[in-house]
C-alpha positions in Angstrom: -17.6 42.8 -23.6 -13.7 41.6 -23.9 -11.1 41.3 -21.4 -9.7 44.0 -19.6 -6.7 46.2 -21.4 -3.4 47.0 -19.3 -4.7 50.0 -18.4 -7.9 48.7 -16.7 -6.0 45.9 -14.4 -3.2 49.3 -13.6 -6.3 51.3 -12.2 -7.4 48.6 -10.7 -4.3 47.6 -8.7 -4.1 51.5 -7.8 -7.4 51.5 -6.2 -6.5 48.2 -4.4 -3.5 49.7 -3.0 -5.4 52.8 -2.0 -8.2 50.6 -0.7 -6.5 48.3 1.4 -3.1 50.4 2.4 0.4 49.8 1.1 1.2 48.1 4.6 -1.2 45.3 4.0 -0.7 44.6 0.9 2.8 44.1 0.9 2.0 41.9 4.0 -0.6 40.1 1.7 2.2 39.6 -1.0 4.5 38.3 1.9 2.3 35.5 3.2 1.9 34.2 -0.3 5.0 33.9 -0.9 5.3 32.2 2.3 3.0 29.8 1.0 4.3 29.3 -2.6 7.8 28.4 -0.3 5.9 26.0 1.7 4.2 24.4 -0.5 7.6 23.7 -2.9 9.4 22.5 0.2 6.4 20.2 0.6 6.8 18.8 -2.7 10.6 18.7 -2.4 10.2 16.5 1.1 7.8 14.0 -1.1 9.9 13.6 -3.8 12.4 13.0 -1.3 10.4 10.1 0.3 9.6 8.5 -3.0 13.1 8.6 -3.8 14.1 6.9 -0.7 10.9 4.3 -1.2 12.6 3.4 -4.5 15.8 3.1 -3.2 14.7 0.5 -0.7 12.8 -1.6 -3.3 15.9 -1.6 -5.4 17.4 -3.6 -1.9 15.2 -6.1 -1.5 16.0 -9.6 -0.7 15.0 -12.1 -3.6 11.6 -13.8 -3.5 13.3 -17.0 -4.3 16.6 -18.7 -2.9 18.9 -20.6 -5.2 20.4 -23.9 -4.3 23.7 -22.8 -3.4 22.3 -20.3 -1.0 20.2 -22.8 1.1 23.0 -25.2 1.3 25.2 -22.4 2.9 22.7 -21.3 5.3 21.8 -25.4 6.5 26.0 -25.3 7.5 
């Protein structure tokens, strides 16, 4: 009992073809690669967003004031 040769997976995807028509599988084929598409954009738009996220903390105003600073905004 080992894994299947080239051979086996060949007749196999012959059969499926015959099975299930060329039509649909080729649509089959499509919609996943719809969804491999998708789901990279997905990934792109959150790495995107982190980015961003990080960009902003980078911006922030100090959690502490100097002297100089307070005595320019009391003028």
């Amino acid at each position: 009992m080992g894994g299947f040769s080239l051979m086996h997976w060949l007749v196999l995807g012959v059969v499926a073809i015959l099975l299930l028509g060329g039509g649909r599988f080729s649509s089959m084929m499509g919609d996943v690669a719809k969804g491999i598409k998708s789901f990279k954009k997905g990934m792109a738009e959150d790495d995107e967003k982190a980015e961003a996220t990080r960009l902003e903390a980078k911006r922030a105003d100090p959690a502490f004031q100097t002297e100089a600073e307070r005595t320019r905004e009391e003028r």
